[in-house]
C-alpha positions in Angstrom: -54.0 22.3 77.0 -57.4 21.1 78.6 -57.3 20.2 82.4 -58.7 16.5 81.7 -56.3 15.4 78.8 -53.0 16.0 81.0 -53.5 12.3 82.1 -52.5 10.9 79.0 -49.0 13.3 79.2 -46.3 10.9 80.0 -47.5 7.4 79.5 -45.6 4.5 80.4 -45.2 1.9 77.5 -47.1 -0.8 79.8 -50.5 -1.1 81.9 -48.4 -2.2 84.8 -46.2 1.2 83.9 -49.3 3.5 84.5 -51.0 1.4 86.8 -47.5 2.6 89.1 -48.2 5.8 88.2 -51.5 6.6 88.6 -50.7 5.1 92.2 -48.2 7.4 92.7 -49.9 10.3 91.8 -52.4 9.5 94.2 -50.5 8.9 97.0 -48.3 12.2 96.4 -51.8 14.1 96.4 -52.7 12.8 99.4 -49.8 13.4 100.9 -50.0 17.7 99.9 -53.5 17.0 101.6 -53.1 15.2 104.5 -50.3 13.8 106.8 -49.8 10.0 105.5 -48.0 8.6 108.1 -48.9 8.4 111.9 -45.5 6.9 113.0 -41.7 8.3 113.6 -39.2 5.4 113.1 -37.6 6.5 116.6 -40.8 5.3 118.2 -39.4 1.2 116.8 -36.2 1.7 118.7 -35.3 -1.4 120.8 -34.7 0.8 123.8 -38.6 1.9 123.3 -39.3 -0.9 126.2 -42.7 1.1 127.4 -44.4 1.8 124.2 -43.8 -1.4 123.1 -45.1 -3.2 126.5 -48.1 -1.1 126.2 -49.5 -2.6 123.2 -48.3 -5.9 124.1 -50.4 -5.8 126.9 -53.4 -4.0 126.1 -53.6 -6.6 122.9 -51.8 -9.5 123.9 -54.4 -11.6 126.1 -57.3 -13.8 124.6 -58.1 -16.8 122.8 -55.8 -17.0 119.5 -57.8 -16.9 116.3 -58.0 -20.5 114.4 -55.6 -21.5 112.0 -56.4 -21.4 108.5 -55.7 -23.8 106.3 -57.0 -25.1 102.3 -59.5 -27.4 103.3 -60.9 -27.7 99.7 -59.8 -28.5 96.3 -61.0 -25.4 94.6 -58.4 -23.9 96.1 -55.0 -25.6 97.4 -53.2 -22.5 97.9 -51.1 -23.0 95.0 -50.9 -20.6 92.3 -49.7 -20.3 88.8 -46.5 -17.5 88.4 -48.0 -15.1 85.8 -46.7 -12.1 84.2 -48.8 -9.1 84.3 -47.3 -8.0 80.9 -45.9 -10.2 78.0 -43.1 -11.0 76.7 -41.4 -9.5 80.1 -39.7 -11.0 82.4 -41.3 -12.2 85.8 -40.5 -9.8 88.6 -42.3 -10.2 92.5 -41.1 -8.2 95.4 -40.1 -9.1 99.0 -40.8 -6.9 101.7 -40.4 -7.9 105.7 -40.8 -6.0 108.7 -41.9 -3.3 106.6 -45.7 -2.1 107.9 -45.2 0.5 110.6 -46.1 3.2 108.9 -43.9 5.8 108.7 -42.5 7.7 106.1 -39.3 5.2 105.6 -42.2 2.5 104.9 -43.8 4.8 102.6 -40.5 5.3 100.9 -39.8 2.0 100.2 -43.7 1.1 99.2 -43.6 3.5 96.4 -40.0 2.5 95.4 -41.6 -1.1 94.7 -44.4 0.6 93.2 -42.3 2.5 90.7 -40.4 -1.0 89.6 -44.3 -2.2 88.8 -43.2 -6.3 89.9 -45.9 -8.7 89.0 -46.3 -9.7 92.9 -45.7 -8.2 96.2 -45.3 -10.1 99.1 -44.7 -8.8 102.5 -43.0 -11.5 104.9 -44.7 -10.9 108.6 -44.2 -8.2 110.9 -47.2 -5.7 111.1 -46.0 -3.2 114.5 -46.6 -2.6 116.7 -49.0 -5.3 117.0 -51.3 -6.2 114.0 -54.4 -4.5 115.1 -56.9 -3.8 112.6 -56.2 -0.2 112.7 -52.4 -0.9 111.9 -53.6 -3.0 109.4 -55.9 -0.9 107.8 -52.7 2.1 108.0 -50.5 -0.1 106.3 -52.5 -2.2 103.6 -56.2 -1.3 103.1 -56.9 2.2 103.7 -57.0 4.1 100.6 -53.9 6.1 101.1 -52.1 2.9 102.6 -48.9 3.1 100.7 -48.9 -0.9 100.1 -48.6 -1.8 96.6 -50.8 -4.8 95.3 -48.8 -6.5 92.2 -51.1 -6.9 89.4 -50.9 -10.8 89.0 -50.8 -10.8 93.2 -50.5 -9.6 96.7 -50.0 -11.8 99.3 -48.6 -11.7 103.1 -46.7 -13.9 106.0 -47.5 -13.3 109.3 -44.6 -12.1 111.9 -44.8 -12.7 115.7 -46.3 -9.1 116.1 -49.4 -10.3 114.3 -50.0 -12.9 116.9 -49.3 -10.7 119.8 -52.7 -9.6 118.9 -53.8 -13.2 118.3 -53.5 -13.2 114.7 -57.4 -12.0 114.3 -57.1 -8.9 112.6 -54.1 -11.1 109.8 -56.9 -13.4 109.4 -59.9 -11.6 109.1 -58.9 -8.5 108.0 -55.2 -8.8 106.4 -55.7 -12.2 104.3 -59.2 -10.9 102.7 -57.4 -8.4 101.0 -54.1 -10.4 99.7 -54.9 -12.7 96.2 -53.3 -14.5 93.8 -55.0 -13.9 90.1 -54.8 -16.9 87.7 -56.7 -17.0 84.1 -58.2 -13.5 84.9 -59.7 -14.8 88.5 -58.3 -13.3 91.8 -58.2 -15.6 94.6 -58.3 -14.5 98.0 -55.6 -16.1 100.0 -57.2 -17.9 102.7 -54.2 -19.1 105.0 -50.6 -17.9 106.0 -48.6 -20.1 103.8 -49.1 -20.2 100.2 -47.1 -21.7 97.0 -46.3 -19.9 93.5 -44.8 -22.0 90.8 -43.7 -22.2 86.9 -41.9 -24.7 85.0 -38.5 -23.8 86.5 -39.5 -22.9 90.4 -41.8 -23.1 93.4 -41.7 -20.3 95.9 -42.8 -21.1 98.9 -44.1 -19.5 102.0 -44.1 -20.9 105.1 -46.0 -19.9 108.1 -43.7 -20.0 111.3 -45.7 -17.4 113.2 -48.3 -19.3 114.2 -46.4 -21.2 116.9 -43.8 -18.4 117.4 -45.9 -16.6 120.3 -46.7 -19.1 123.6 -48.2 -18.2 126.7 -48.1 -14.2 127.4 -45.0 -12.9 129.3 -43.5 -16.4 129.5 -42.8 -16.1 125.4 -40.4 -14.0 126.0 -38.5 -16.1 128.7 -38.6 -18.9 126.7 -39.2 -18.2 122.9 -41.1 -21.1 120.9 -39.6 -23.1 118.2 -41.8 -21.9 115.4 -42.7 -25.0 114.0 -44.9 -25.8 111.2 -48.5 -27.2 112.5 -49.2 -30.5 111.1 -51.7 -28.8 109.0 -48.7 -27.3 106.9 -46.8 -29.8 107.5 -49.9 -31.9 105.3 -50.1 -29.7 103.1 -46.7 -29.5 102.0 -46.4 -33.5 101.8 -49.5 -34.2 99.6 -50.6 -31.0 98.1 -47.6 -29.5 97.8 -45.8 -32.9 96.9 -42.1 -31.2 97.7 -41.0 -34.8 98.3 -41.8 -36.1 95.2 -38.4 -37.2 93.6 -39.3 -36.3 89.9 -39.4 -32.6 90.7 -36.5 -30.6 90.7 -37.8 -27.3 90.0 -35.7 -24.6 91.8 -37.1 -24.0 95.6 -37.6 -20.8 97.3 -38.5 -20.6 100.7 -39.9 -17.8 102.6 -40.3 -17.4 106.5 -41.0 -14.9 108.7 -38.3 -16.2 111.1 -34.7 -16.8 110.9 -33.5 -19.8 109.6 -29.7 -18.7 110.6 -28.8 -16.2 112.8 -25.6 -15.2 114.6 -28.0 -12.5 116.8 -30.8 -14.2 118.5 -32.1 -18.0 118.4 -32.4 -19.4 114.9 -35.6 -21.2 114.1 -34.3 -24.6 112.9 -37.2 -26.4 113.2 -38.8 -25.2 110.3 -36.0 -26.2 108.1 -36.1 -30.0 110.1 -39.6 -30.8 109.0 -38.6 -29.3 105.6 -35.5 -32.1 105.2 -37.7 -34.6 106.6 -40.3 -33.4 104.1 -37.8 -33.8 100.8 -36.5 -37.1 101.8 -34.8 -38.7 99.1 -35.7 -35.0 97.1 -33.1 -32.8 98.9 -31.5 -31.0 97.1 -29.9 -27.1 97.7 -32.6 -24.9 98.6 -32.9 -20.7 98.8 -34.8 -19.2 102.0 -35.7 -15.5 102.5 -36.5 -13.9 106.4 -36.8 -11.0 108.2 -37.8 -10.8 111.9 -34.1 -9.3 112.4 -34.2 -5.5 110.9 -30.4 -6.0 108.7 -29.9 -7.3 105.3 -27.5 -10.2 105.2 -26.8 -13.1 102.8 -25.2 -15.9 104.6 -22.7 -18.8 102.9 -24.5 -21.8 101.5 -24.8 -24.0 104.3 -26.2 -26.7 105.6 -28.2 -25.5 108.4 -29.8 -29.2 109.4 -28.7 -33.1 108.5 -29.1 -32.9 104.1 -30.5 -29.0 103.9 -27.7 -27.2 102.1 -29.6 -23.4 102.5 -28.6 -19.7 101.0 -30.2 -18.0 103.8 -30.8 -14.0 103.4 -32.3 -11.9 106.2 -34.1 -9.0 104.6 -36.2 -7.5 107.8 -35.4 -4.0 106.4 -38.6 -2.8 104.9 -39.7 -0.3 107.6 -37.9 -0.5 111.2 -34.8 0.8 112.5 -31.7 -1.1 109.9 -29.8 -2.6 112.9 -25.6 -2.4 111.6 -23.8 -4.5 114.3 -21.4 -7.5 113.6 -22.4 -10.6 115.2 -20.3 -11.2 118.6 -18.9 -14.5 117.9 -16.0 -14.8 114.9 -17.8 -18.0 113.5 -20.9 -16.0 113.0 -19.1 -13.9 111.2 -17.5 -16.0 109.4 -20.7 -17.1 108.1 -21.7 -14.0 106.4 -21.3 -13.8 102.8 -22.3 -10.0 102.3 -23.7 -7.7 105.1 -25.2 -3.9 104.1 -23.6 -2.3 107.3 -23.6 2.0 105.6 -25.5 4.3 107.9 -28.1 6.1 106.3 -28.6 8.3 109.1 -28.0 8.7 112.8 -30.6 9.4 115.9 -29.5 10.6 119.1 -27.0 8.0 119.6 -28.2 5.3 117.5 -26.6 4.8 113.9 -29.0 3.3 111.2 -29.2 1.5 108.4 -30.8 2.2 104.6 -34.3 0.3 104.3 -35.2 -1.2 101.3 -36.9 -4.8 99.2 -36.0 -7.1 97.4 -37.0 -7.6 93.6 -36.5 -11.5 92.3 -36.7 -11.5 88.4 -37.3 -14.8 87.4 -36.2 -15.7 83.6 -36.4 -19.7 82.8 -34.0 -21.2 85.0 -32.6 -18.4 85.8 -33.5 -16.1 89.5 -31.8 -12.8 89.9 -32.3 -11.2 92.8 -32.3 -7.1 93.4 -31.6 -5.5 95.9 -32.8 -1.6 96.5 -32.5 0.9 98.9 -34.7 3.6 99.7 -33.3 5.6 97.6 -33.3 3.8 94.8 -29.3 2.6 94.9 -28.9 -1.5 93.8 -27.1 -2.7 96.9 -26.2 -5.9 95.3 -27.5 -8.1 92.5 -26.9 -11.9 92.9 -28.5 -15.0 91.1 -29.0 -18.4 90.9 -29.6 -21.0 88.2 -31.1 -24.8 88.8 -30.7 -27.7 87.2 -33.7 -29.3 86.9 -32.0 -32.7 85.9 -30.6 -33.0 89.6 -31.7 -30.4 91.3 -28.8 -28.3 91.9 -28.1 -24.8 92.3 -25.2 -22.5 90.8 -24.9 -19.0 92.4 -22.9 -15.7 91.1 -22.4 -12.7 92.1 -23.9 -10.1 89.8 -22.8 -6.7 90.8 -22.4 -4.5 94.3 -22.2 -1.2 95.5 -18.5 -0.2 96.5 -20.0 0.9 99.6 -20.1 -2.5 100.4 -16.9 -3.8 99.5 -15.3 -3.5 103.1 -17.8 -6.5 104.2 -18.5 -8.6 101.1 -16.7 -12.0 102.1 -16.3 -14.0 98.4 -13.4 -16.6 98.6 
């Protein structure tokens, strides 16, 4: 058979099937060609106190780069949900903490680029700082292991972005992220953004912005988080999430944690988002990272009329942390924890890295989780009401590795 029709061997019964593919192929020549990582996980250790300081300081000081907003009507950062392929259902990928590069991140890019989902979003965290070099690693380079959904790519910031000021998220970062709608891509021109059908609005918030404070002093006394009044705007009259007619579904996305029985939980955010729904509330989802573990936490409410399902999902590229909170309440809390070690280091036992995949069917929202290794860790979903806004939730399916620390009663 001639060299040049091997290409059409194998085909995939989709564009977004051999658009995967072709991706693949090129990043596993590369890889026979070239090294395609420049990072070890061990070097993301907590205990790595001195290469972390080093780019902290070397990048840390400066002015901090303007926040972007929608200023203009041609764009309001809100965005159509559209399938790349008919008649299929809706699929967009979550990845946090994932752009480190190492081969763990490249593992779990290409495992999102295999399922093909119609967007990718990455929730904040570029390490070790969010240089432009580490930007360009991770996302633009042309063997950067990132996969950009075909209907859209877009991207949080994490407080490691803004420990280089945010400039290279902003001018280099957000140029390449879009949102197509009607054939038209859209460059995403701030770090919150909206993506909405009939049935749901998913939402990302930007709480990285005021998540980094004076340098050294930060880390004494961490910042709240908050959303600037720019968002906050936004959100109230662009937005319209207070307006009492619409019950779509609502998913929220962060960078920072919502709940957490580790560190401080950011409950700001979720203030100004009750405040913002008023007389609207109603149950809400909310996906984070910032901590590298994957837990879904009992509906809750986290502040006065926010009932939340929180899920922390920083376990796209660093070190999967495995430790049970210290308090019992905390633990309490915890609806399902993925605590299996995938492999140890010196002394340090971690975790399985891995996305999330939400597939989103009418009312319906199931969401997927996968490690790197292609297991489904568990499969959950939701289904809203869009006559009073509520929210029913089920338990798909788990893996039996997990059944020691699933907590349904």
């Amino acid at each position: 058979m001639e060299k040049h029709n091997e290409k059409y061997l194998n085909l995939g019964h989709t564009e977004a099937e051999n658009h995967a593919r072709t991706q693949q192929e090129l990043f596993e020549k590369h890889v026979a060609q070239t090294s395609s990582v420049t990072r070890q996980i061990e070097e993301f250790f907590k205990t790595n106190i001195i290469g972390f300081g080093w780019h902290y300081f070397r990048s840390r000081f400066g002015r901090r780069h303007p926040y972007q907003y929608y200023p203009t009507d041609d764009d309001t950062g809100i965005y159509r949900l559209t399938p790349s392929v008919v008649d299929r259902p809706l699929t967009v990928a979550l990845l946090s903490d994932w752009a480190n590069d190492t081969k763990e991140a490249d593992d779990v890019a290409h495992r999102v680029a295999w399922e093909a989902p119609d967007y990718t979003l990455h929730l904040g965290d570029i390490y070790f700082v969010g240089t432009p070099k580490e930007v360009e690693e991770n996302f633009t380079a042309p063997h950067a292991s990132w996969y950009y959904g075909k209907s859209g790519s877009l991207s949080l910031a994490g407080n490691h972005e803004m420990y280089s000021n945010g400039d290279a998220f902003f001018n280099h970062l957000l140029p390449a992220m879009y949102a197509t709608e009607n054939g038209v891509r859209k460059t995403q021109k701030a770090g919150f953004f909206c993506l909405e059908n009939d049935y749901w609005r998913v939402i990302g918030l930007d709480t990285a912005y005021t998540s980094v404070g004076r340098p050294v002093l930060e880390v004494l006394f961490p910042p709240d988080g908050h959303l600037r009044k720019e968002q906050t705007e936004w959100l109230e009259k662009v937005v319209r999430i207070g307006d009492p007619n619409d019950r779509r579904g609502l998913i929220f996305l962060s960078h920072h944690p919502i709940i957490s029985g580790y560190r401080n939980a950011y409950v700001r955010p979720a203030r100004q988002i009750a405040e913002l729904l008023g007389d609207a509330q109603r149950p809400v989802i909310w996906f984070w990272g910032h901590e590298h573990r994957l837990i879904g936490y009992r509906l809750q409410e986290v502040t006065e009329g926010l009932q939340m399902y929180g899920r922390c999902v920083g376990i796209g590229g660093m070190p999967v942390e495995l430790d049970l909170p210290d308090r019992r309440e905390d633990q309490d809390a915890i609806l399902f924890y993925d605590r299996r070690v995938r492999k140890k280091v010196g002394r340090h036992a971690i975790g399985y890295n891995g996305f999330v995949k939400l597939t989103f069917v009418e009312e319906e929202v199931k969401a997927t989780y996968q490690d790197i290794d292609g297991n489904i860790v568990l499969e959950e979903a939701w289904k809203t009401d869009r006559e009073n806004g509520s929210l029913s939730w089920q338990l798909l399916s788990h893996s039996p590795d997990l059944e020691n620390y699933i907590n349904i009663r």
